[in-house]
VMD Tcl script that draws the C-alpha trace (Angstrom):
set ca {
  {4.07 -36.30 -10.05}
  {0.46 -37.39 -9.84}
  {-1.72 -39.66 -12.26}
  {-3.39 -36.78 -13.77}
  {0.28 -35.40 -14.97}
  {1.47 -38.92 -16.08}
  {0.96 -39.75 -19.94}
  {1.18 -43.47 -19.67}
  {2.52 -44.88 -23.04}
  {0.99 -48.62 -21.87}
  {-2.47 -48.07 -23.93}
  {-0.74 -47.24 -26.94}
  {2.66 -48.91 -27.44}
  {3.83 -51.36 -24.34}
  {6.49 -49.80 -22.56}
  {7.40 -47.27 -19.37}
  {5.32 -44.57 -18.34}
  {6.21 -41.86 -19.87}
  {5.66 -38.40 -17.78}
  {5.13 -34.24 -18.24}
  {8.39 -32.30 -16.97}
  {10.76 -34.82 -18.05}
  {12.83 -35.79 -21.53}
  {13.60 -39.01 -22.78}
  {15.60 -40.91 -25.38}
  {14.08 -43.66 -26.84}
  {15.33 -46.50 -29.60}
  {13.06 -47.47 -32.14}
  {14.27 -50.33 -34.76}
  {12.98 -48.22 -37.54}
  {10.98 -44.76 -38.98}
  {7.77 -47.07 -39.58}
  {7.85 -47.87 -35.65}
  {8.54 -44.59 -34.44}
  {5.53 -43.22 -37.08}
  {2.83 -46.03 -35.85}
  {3.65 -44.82 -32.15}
  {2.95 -41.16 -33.16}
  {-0.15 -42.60 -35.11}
  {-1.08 -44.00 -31.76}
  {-0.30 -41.21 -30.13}
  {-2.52 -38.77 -32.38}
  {-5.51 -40.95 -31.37}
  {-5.65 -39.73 -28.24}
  {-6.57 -35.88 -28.44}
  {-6.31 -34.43 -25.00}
  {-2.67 -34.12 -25.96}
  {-0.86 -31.52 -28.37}
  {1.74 -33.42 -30.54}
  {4.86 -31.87 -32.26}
  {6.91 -33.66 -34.83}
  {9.75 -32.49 -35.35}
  {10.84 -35.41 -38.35}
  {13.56 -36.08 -40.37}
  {10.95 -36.82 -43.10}
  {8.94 -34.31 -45.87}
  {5.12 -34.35 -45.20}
  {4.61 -36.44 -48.38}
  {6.16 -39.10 -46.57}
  {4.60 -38.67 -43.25}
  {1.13 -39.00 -44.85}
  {1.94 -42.76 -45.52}
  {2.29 -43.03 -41.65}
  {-0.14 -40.86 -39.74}
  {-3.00 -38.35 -39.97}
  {-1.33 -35.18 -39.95}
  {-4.41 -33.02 -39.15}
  {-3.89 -34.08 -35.79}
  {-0.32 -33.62 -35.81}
  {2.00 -30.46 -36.05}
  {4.51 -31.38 -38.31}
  {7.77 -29.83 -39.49}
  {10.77 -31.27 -41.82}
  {14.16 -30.43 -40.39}
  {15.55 -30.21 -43.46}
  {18.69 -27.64 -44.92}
  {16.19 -27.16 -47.83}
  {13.88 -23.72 -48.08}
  {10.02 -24.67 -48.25}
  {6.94 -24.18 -46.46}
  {6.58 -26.27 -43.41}
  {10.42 -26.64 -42.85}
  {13.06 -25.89 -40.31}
  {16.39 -25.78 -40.47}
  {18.20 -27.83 -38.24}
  {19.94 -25.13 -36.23}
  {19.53 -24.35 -32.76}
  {19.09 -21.21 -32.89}
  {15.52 -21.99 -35.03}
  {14.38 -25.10 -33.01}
  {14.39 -23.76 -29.29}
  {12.29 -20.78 -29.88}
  {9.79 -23.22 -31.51}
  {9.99 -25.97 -28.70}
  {9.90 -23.19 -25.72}
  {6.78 -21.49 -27.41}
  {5.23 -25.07 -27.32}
  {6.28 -25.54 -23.58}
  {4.12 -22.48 -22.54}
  {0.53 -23.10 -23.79}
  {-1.12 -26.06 -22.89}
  {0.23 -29.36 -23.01}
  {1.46 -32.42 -25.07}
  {4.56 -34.34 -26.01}
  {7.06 -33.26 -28.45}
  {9.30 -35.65 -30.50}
  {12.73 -34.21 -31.98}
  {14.11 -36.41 -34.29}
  {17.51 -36.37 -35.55}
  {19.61 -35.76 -32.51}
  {22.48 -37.94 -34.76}
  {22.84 -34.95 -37.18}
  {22.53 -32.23 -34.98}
  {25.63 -33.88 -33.56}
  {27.21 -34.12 -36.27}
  {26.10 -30.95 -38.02}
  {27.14 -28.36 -34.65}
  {29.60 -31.42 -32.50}
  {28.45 -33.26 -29.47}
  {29.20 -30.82 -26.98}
  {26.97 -27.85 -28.50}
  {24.33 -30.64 -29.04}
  {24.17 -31.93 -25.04}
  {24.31 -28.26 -24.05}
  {21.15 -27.95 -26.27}
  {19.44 -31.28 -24.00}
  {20.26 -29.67 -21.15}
  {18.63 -26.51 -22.57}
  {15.74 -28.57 -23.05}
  {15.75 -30.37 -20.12}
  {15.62 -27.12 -17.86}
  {12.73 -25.82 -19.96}
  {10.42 -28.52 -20.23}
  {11.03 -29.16 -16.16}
  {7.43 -28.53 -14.68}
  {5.78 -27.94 -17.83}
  {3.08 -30.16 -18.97}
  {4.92 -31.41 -21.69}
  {7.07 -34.10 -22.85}
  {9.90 -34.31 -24.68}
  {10.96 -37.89 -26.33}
  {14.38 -38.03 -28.52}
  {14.03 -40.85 -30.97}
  {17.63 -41.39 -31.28}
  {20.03 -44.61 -32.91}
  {23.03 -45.42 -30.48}
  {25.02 -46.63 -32.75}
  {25.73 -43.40 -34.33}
  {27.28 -42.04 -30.69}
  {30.28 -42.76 -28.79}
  {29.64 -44.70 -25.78}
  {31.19 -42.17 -23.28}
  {29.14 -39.33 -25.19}
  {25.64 -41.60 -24.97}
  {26.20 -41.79 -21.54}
  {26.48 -38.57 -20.97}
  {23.11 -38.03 -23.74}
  {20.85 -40.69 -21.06}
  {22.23 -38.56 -18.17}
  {19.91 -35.61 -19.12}
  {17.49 -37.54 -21.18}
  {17.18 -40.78 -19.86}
  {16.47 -43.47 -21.70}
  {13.10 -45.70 -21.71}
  {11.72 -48.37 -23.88}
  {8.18 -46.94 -25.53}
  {7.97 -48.92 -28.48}
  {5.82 -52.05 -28.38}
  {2.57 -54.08 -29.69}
  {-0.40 -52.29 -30.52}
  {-3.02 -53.30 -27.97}
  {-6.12 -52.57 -29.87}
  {-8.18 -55.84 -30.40}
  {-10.49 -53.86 -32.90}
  {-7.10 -52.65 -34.81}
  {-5.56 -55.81 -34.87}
  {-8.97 -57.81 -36.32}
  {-9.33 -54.71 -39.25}
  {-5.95 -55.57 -40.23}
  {-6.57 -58.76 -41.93}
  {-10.05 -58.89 -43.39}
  {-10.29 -55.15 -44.65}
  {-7.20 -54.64 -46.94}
  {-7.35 -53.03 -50.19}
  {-9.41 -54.44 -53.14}
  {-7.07 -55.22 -56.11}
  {-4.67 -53.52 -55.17}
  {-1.53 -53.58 -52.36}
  {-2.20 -52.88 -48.89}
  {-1.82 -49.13 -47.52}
  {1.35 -49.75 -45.89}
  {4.97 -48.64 -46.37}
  {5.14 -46.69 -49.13}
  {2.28 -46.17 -51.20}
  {2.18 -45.44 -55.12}
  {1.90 -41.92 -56.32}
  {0.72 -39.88 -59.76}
  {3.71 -38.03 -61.55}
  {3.53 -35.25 -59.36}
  {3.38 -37.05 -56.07}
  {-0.73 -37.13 -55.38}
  {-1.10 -40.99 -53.22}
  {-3.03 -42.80 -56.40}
  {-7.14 -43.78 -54.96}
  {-7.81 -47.59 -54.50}
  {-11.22 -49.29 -53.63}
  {-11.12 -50.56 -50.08}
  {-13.55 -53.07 -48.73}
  {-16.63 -52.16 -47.61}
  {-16.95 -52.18 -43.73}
  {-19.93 -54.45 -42.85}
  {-22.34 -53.28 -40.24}
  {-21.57 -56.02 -37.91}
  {-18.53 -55.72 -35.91}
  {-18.13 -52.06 -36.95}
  {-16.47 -50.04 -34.25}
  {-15.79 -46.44 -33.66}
  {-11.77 -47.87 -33.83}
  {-12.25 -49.62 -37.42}
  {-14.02 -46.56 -38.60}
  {-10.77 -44.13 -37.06}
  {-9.26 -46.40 -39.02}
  {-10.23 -46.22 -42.56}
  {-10.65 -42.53 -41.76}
  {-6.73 -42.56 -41.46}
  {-6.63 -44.63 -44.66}
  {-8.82 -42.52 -46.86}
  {-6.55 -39.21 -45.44}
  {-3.47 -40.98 -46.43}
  {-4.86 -41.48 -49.73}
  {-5.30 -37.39 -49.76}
  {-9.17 -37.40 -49.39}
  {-10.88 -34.80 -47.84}
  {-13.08 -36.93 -45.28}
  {-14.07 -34.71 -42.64}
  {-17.82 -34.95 -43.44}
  {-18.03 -38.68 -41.24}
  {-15.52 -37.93 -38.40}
  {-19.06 -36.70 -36.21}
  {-19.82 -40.87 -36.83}
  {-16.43 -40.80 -34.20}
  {-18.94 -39.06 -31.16}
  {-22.37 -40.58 -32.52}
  {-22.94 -43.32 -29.93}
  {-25.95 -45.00 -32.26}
  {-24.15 -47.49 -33.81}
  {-26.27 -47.83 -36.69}
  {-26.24 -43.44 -36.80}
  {-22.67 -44.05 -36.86}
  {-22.72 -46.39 -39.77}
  {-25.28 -44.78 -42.17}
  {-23.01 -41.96 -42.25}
  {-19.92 -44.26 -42.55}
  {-21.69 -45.31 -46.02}
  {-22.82 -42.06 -47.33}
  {-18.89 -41.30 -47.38}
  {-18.07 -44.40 -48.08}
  {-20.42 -43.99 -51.63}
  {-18.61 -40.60 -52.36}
  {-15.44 -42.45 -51.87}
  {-15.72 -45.06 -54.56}
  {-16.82 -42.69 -57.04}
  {-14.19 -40.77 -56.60}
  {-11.71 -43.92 -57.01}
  {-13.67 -44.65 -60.29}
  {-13.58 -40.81 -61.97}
  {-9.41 -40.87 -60.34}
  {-9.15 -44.37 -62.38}
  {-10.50 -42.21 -65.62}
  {-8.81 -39.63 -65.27}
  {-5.49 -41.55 -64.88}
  {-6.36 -43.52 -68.02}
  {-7.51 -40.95 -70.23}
  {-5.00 -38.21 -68.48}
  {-3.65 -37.50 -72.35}
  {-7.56 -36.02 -73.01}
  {-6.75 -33.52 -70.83}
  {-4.75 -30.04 -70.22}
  {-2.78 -30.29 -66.82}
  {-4.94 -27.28 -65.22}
  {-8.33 -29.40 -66.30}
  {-6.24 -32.43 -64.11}
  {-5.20 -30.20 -61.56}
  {-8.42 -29.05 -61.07}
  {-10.37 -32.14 -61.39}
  {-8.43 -34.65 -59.40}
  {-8.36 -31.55 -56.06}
  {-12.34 -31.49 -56.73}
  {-12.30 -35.65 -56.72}
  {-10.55 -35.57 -53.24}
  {-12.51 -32.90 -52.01}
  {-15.19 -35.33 -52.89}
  {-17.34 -31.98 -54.70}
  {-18.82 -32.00 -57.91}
  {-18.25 -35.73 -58.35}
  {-21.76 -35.96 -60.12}
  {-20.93 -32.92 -62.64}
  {-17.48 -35.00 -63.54}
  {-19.45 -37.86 -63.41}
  {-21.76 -36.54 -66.13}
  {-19.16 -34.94 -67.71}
  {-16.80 -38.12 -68.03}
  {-18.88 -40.66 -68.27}
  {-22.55 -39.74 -70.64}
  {-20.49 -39.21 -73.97}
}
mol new
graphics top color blue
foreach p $ca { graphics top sphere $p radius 0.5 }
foreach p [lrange $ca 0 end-1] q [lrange $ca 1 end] { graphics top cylinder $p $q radius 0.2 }
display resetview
């Protein structure tokens, strides 16, 4: 297979080239490892990525920007955005994936598939999905945790999904300076799990200004992802991601970044005066606040009395 078909994991997480046609296992120590690999992953958008996660979407926000990522929860629960974790619902998914365009796909769960339908139904299934993604230009990674397999069965599991190491050090200079001098002001960092309102909306915190010197199209991806995670609706600055005037770039960085903190403060108000209100006049106000509209008419309306 030539360069052009190889997706080389290197620039994102150290590790083994990673290539279309094939599937892999993979071991990653934890769900925060395996999420900041997608999250590195998502950066790069010539690539279609599936998720196929153990995890609801309220918890995958923590991790990664799920605009850029098609997401489902295998889950035995009935709600939007969910599969079941049943064959017979995940292959008609994956092989409608495998024929338009290209990308990687990551299954978890392989453990409770196992365990769910028994081993042999499940490495009949990885050989099903070994055939199908063979010449496609897709990927197919299998974050699995070999502890939960018998060693005779594993071996048989890295037989038709071999496994590779993919999980490293981020590599990003620019990512590794933001993550010290830019965390969150009075307040905990945005990592791990982040604190929520009663009915699960990520709570807004002021985050530091970026200065104009040093700022980078990957610091400002970066607080994008940040500001998404928090729920708010920041699509108005990702052009400052193609602008290639710097200081372009940045003017519209601050516009946003303005809108931001006066959303934070009218969020803060509304949190602390929440018993002033009916839940729909919440409801509606707090989805306006991260839409970042009408956040001089609440500002008028909260705040000139």
């Amino acid at each position: 297979m030539n360069d052009e078909h190889a997706i080389r994991a290197v620039g994102a997480y150290g590790g083994e080239p990673i290539e279309y046609g094939n599937i892999y296992t993979t071991e990653f120590t934890s769900d925060d490892e395996l999420l900041a690999w997608v999250d590195r992953l998502s950066s790069n958008e010539s690539n279609h990525i599936l998720l196929l996660s153990r995890l609801p979407h309220r918890r995958l926000l923590e991790h990664i920007d799920i605009s850029k990522v098609e997401a489902y929860w295998i889950t035995e629960r009935v709600t939007d955005g969910a599969l079941q974790p049943d064959f017979d619902v995940l292959q008609p998914l994956i092989l409608n994936h495998l024929g338009h365009h290209k990308g990687i796909i990551i299954l978890e769960g392989v453990e409770w598939l196992a365990t769910k339908h028994g081993s042999n139904q499940t490495l009949a299934f990885v050989r099903f999905l070994r055939e199908s993604v063979h010449r496609k230009h897709w990927t197919i990674v299998l974050p699995i945790r070999p502890l939960a397999f018998d060693s005779q069965w594993l071996a048989r599991l890295h037989r038709e999904a071999p496994n590779i190491q993919i999980a490293g050090h981020e590599d990003s200079d620019d990512i590794e300076r933001f993550e010290e001098p830019f965390e969150p002001e009075n307040s905990e960092p945005i990592r791990g799990s982040m604190e929520t309102l009663d009915d699960g909306t990520p709570i807004l915190v002021h985050l530091t200004r970026l200065p104009p010197n040093g700022f980078t199209n990957a610091l400002l991806r970066k607080r994008i992802l940040q500001w998404r995670r928090m729920g708010i609706d920041v699509s108005e600055v990702e052009p400052a991601l193609t602008v290639q005037d710097s200081n372009e770039a940045y003017a519209l960085y601050s516009t946003v970044e303005e809108k931001v903190r006066k959303a934070v403060e009218l969020d803060a108000h509304l949190a602390a005066h929440f018993d002033l209100f009916s839940a729909s006049e919440l409801a509606s106000a707090r989805f306006r606040i991260r839409q970042l509209t009408g956040l001089d008419e609440l500002s008028r309306k909260f705040f000139t009395n």
